[in-house]
N, CA, C and O of each residue as an XYZ file, in Angstrom:
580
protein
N     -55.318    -21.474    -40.421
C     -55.117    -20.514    -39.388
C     -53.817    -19.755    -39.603
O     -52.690    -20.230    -39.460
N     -54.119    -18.522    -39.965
C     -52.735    -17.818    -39.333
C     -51.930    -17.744    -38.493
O     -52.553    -18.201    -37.534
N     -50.824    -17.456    -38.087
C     -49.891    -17.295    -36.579
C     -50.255    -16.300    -36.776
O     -50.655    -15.609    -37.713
N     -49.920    -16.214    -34.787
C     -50.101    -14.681    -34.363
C     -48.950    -13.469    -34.906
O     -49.129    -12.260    -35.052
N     -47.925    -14.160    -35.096
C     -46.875    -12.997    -35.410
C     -47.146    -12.857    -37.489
O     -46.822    -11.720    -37.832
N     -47.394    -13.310    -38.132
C     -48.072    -13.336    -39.222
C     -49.144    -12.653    -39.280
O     -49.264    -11.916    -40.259
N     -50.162    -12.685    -38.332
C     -51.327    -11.328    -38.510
C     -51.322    -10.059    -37.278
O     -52.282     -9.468    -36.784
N     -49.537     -9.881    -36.956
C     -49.630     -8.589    -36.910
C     -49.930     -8.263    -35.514
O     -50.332     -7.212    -35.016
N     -49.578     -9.668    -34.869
C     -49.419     -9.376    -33.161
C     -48.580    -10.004    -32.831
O     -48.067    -10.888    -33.517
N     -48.193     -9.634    -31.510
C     -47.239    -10.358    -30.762
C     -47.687    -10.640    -29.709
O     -48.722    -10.257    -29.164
N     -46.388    -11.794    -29.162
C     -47.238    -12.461    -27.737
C     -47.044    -11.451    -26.923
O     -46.476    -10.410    -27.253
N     -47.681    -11.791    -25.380
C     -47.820    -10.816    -24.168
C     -46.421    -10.673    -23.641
O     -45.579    -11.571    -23.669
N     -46.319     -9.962    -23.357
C     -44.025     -9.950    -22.650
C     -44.748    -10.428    -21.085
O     -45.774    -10.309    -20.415
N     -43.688    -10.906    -21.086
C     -43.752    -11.782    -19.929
C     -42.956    -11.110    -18.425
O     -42.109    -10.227    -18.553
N     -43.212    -11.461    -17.510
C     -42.694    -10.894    -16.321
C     -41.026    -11.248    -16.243
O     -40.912    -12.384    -16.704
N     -40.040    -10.864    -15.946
C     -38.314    -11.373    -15.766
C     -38.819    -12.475    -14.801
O     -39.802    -12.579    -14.068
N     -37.795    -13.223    -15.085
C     -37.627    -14.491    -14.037
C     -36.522    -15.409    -13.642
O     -35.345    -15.195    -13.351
N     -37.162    -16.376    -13.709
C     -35.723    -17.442    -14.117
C     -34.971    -17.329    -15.197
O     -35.035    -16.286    -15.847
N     -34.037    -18.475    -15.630
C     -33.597    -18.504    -16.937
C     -34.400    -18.947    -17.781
O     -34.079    -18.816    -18.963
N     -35.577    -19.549    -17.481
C     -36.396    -20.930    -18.328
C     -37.189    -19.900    -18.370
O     -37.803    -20.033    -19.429
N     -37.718    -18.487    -17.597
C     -38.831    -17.777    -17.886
C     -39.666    -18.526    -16.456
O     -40.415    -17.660    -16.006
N     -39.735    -19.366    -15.916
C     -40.787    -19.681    -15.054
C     -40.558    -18.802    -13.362
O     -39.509    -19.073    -12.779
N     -41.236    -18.115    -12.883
C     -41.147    -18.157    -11.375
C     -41.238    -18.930    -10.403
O     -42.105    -19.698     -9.986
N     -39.740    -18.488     -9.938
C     -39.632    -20.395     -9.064
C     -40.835    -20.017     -7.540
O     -41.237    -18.934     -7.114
N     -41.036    -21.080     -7.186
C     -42.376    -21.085     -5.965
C     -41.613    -20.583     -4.635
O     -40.416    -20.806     -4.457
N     -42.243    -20.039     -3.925
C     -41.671    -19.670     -2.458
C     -41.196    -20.760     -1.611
O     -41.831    -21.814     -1.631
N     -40.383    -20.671     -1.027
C     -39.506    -21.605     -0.436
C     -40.842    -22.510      0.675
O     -41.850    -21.887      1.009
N     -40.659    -23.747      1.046
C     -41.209    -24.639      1.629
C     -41.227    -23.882      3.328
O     -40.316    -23.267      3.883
N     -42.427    -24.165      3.771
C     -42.766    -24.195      5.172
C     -42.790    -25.005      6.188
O     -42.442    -26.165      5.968
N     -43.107    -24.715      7.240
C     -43.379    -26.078      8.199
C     -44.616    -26.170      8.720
O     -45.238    -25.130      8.938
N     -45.162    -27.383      8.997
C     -46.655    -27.223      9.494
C     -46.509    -26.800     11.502
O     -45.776    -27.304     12.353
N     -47.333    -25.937     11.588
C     -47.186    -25.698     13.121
C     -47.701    -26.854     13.671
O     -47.222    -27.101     14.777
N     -48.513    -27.638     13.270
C     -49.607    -28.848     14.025
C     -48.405    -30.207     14.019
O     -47.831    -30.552     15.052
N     -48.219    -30.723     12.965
C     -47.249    -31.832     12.945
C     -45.682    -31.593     12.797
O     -44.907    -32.524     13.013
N     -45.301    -30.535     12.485
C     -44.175    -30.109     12.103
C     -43.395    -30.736     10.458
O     -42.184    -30.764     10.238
N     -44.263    -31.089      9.698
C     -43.788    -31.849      8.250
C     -43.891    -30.582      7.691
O     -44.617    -29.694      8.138
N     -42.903    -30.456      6.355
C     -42.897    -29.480      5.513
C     -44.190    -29.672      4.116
O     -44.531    -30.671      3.483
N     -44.624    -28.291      4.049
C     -45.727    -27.919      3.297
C     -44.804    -27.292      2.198
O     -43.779    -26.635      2.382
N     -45.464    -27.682      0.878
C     -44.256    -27.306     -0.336
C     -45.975    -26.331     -0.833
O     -47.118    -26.442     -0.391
N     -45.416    -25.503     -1.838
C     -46.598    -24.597     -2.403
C     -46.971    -25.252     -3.253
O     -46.425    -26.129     -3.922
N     -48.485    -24.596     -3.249
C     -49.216    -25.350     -4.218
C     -49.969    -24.370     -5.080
O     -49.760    -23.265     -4.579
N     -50.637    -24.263     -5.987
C     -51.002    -23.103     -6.811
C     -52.016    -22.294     -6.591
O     -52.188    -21.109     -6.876
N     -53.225    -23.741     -5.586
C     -54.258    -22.771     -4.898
C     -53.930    -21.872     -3.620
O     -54.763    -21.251     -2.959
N     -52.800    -21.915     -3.442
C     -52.003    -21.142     -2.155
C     -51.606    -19.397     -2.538
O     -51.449    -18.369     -1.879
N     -51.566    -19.725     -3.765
C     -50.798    -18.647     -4.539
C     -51.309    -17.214     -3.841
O     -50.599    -16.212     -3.936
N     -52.359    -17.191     -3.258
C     -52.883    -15.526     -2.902
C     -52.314    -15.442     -1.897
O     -51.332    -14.719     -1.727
N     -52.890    -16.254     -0.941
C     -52.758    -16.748      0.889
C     -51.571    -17.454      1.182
O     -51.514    -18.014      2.276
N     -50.640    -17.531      0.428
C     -49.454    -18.258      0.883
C     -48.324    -17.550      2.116
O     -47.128    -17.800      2.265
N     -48.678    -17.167      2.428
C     -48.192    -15.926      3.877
C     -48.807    -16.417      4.987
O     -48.207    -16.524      6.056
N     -50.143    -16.780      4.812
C     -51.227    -16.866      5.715
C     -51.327    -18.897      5.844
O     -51.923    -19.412      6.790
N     -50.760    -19.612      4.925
C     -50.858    -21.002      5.402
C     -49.815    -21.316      6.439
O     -48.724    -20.746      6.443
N     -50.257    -22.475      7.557
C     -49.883    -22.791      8.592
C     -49.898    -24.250      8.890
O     -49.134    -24.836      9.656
N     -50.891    -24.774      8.169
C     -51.030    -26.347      8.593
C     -51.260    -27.022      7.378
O     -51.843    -26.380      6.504
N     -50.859    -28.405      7.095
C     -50.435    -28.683      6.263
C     -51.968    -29.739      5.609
O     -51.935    -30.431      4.591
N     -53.162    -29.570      6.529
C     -54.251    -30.256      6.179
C     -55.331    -29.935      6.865
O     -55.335    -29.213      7.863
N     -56.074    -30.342      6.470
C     -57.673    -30.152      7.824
C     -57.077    -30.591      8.746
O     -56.689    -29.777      9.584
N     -56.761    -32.113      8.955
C     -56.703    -32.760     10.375
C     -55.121    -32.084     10.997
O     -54.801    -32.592     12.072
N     -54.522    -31.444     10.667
C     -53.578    -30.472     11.641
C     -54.585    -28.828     11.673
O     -54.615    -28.199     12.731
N     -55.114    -28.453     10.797
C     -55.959    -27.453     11.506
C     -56.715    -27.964     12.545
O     -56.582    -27.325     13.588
N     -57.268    -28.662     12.582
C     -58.378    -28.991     13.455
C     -57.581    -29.275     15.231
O     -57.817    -28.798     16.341
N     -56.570    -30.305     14.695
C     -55.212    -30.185     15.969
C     -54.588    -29.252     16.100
O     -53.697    -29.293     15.251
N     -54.505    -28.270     16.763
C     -53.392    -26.840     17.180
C     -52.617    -27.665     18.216
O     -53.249    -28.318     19.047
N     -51.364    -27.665     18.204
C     -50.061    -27.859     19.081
C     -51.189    -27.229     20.761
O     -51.938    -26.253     20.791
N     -50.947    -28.028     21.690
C     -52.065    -27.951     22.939
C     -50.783    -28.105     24.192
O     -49.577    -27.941     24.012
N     -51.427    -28.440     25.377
C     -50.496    -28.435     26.481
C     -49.918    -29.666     26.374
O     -48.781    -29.810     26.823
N     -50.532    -30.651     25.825
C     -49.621    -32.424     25.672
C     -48.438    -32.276     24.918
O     -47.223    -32.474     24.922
N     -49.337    -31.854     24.303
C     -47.864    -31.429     22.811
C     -46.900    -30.384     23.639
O     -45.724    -30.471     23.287
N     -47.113    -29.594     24.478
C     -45.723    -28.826     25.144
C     -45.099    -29.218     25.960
O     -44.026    -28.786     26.380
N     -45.648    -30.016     26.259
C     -45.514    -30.792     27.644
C     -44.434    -32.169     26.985
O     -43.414    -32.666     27.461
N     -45.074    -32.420     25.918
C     -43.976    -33.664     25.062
C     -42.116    -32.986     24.783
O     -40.952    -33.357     24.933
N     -43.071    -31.556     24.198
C     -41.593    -30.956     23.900
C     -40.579    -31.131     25.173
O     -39.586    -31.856     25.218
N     -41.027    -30.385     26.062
C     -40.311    -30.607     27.435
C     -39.506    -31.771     27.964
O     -38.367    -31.707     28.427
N     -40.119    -32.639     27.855
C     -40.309    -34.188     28.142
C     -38.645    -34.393     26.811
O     -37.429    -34.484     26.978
N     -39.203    -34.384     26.082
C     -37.882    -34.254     25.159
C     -36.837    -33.434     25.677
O     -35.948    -34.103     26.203
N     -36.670    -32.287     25.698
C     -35.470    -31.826     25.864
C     -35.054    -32.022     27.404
O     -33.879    -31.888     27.747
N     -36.007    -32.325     28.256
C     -35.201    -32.852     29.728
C     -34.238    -34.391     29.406
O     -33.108    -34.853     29.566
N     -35.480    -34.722     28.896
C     -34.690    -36.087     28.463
C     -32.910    -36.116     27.358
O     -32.175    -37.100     27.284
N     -32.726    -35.110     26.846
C     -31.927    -35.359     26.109
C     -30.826    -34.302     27.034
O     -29.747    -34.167     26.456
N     -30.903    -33.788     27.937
C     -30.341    -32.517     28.861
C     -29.453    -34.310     29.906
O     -28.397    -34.350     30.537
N     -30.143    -35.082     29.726
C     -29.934    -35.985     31.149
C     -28.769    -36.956     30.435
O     -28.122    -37.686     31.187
N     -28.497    -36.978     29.039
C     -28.228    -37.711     28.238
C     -26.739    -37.097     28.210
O     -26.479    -36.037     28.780
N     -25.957    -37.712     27.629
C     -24.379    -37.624     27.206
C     -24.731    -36.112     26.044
O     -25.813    -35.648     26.402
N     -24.334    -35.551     25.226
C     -24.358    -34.657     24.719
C     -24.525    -34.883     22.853
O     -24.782    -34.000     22.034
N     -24.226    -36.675     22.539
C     -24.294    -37.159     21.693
C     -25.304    -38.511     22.061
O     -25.635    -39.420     21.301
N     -25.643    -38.318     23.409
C     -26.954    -39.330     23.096
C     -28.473    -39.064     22.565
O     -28.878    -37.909     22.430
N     -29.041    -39.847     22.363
C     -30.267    -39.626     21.568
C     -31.281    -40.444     22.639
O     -30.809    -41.024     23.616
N     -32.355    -40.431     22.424
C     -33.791    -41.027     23.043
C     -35.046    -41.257     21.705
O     -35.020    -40.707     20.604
N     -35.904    -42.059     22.129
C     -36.956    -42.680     21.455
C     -37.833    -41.823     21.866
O     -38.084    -41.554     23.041
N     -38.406    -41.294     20.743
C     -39.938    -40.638     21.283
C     -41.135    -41.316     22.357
O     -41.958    -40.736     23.066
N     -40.821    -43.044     22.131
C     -41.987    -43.466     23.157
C     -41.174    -43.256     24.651
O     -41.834    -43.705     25.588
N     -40.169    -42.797     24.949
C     -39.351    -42.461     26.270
C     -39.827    -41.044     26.324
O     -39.622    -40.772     27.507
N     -40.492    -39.644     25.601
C     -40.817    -38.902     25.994
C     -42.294    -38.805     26.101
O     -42.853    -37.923     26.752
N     -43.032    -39.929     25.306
C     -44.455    -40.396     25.136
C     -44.728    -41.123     27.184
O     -45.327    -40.400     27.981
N     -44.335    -42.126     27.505
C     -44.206    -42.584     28.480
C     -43.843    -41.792     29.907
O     -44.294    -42.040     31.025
N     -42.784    -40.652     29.474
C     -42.602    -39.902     30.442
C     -44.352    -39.233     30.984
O     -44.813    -39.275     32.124
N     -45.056    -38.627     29.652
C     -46.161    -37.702     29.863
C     -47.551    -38.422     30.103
O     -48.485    -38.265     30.890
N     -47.229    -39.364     28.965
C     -48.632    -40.255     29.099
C     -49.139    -41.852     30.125
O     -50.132    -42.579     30.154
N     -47.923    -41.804     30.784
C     -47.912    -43.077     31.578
C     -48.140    -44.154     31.079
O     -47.369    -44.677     30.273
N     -49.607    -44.854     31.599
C     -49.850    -46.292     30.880
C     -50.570    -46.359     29.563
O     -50.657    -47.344     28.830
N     -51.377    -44.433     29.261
C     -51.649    -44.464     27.831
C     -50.629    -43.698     26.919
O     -50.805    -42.792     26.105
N     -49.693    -44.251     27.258
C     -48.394    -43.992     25.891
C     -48.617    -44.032     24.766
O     -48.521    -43.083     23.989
N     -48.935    -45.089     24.518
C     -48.901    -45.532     22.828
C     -49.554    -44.496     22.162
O     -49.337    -44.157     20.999
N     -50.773    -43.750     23.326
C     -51.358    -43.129     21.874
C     -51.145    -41.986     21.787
O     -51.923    -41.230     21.206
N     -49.728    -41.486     22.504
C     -48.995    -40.073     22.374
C     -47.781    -40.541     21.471
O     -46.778    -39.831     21.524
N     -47.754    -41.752     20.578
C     -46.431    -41.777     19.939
C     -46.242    -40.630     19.205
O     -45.280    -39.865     19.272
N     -47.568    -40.524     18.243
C     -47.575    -39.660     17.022
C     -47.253    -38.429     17.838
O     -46.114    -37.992     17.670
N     -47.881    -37.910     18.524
C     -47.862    -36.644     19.289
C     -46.349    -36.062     19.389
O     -45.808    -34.979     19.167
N     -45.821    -37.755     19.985
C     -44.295    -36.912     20.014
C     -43.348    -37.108     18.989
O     -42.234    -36.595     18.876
N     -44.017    -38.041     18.137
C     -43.025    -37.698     16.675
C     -43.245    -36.081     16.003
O     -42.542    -35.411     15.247
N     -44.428    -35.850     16.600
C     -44.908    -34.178     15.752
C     -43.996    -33.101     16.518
O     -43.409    -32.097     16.114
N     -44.123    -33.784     17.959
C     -42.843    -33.057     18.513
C     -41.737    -32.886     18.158
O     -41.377    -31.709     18.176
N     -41.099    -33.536     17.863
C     -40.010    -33.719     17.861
C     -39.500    -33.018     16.353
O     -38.531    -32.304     16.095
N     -40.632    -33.574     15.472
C     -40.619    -32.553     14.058
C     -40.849    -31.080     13.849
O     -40.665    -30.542     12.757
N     -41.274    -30.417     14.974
C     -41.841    -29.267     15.326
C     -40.262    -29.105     15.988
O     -39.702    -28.426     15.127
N     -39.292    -29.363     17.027
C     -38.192    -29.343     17.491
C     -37.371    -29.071     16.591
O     -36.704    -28.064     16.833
N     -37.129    -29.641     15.521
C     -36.090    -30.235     14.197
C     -36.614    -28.459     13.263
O     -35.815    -27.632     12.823
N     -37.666    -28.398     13.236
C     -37.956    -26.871     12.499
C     -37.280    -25.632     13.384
O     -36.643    -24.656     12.989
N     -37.682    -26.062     14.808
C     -36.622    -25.047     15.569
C     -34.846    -24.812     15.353
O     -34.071    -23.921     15.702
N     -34.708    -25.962     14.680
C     -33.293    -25.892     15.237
C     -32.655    -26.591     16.525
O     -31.473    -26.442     16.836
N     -33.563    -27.366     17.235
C     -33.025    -28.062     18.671
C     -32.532    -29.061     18.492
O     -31.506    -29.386     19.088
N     -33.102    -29.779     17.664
C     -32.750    -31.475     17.774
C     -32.596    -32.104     15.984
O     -32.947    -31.583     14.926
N     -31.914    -33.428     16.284
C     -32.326    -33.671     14.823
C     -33.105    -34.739     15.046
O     -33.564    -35.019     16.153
N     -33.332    -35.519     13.795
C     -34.052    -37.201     13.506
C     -32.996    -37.611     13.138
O     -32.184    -36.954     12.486
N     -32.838    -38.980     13.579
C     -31.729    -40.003     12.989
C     -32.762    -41.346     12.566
O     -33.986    -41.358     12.697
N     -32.055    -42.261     12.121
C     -32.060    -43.405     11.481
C     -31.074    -44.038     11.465
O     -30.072    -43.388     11.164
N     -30.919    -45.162     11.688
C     -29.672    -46.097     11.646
C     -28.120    -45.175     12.024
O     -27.050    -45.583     11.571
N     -28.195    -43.985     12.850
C     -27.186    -43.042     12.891
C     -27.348    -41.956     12.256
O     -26.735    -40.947     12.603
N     -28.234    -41.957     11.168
C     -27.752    -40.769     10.164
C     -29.097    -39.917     10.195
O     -30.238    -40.370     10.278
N     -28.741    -38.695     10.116
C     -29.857    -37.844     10.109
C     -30.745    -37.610      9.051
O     -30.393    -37.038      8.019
N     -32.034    -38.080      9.285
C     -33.221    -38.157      8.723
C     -33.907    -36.983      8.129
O     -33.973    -36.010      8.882
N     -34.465    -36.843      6.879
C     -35.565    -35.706      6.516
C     -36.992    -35.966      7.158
O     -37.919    -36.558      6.606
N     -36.991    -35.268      8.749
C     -38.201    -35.844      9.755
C     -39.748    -35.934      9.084
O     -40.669    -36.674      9.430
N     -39.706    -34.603      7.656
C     -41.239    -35.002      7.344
C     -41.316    -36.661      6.619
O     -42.423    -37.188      6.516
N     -40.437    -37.179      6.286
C     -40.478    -38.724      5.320
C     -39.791    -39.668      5.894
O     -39.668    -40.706      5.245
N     -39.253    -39.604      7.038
C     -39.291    -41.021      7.959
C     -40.385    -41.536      8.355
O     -41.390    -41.017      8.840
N     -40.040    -42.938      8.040
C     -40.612    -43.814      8.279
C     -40.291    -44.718      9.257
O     -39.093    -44.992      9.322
N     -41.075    -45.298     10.093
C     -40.056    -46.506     11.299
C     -39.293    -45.941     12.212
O     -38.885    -44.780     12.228
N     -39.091    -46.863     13.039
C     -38.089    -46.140     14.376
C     -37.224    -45.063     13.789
O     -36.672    -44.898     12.701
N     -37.299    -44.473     14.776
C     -36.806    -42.860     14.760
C     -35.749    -42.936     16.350
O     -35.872    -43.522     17.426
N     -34.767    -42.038     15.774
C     -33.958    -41.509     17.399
C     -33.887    -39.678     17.311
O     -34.040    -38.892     16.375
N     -33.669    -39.552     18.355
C     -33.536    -38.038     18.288
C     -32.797    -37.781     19.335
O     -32.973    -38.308     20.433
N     -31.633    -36.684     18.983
C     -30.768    -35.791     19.551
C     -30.151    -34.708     19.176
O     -29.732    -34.546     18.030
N     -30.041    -33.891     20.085
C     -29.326    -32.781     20.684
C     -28.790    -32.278     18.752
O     -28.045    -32.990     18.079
N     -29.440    -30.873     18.222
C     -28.723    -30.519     16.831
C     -27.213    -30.072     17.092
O     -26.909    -29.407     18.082
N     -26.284    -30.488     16.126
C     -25.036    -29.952     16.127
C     -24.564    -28.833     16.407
O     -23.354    -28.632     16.310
C-alpha cells in the first residue's frame, strides 16, 4: 500500500481547536428532574441545547407540586435555623409528607440538588461540601456562602 501523502494527497485540514486538535465538549448541565449533572455525550451532539433530563425515569418525573413544596419546606427550614445551620432532608421530607416520609427522601435529596444548581444551598458531608450529583449517605444542607 502506498501512503496517502506518497500518492499525491493530503489529509482533510481539520477545523482550529484545542492544542491536541480535539474540540473540547460543551460544558456540563443540570438535570431539571433530579438536579445531578448531565456531562455530553456524542449522541447529544445535534440536540445538546434541547437536553434537560438526565434519563427516561427523570423525563417521565417533571419537578411537580411535592417537589415545590419540598423546596419550600427547605428553605423555611433553613430561614428558622442560625445562618450556619444546616437540616436533613428527611426534616423537609417529614415537614410535607407526614407519616409517608420515607418515600419523599429521594424527592428531597432531588431538591435540594435542584437548590445547589440554583445557587441557594450547598450539600455537606462530615462538614465539608459535597459534589451533590455523587454523594452518597447522609447528607446535610445549608444556607450557600
Amino acid at each position: 500500500m502506498v501512503p496517502a501523502a506518497a500518492a499525491g494527497r493530503r489529509p482533510a485540514p481539520r477545523a482550529p481547536s484545542g492544542e491536541d486538535g480535539a474540540v473540547p465538549p460543551p460544558p456540563p448541565k443540570t438535570c431539571d428532574s433530579c438536579g445531578r449533572t448531565i456531562t455530553w455525550r456524542k449522541k447529544w451532539e445535534r440536540d445538546w441545547d434541547t437536553v434537560r433530563y438526565c434519563s427516561a425515569a427523570c423525563r417521565r418525573h417533571k419537578p411537580g407540586e411535592v417537589d415545590a413544596r419540598l423546596e419550600t419546606s427547605i428553605r423555611s427550614l433553613l430561614a428558622a435555623r442560625a445562618s450556619s445551620g444546616t437540616i436533613c432532608p428527611s426534616e423537609a421530607a417529614r415537614e410535607v409528607g407526614g407519616e409517608g416520609w420515607r418515600t419523599l427522601m429521594e424527592p428531597a435529596r432531588a431538591a435540594a440538588r435542584r437548590m445547589v444548581a440554583a445557587g441557594e444551598v450547598e450539600i455537606t458531608q462530615q462538614g465539608r461540601v459535597v459534589d451533590p450529583s455523587t454523594a452518597k449517605g447522609p447528607i446535610r444542607i445549608r444556607r450557600a456562602h
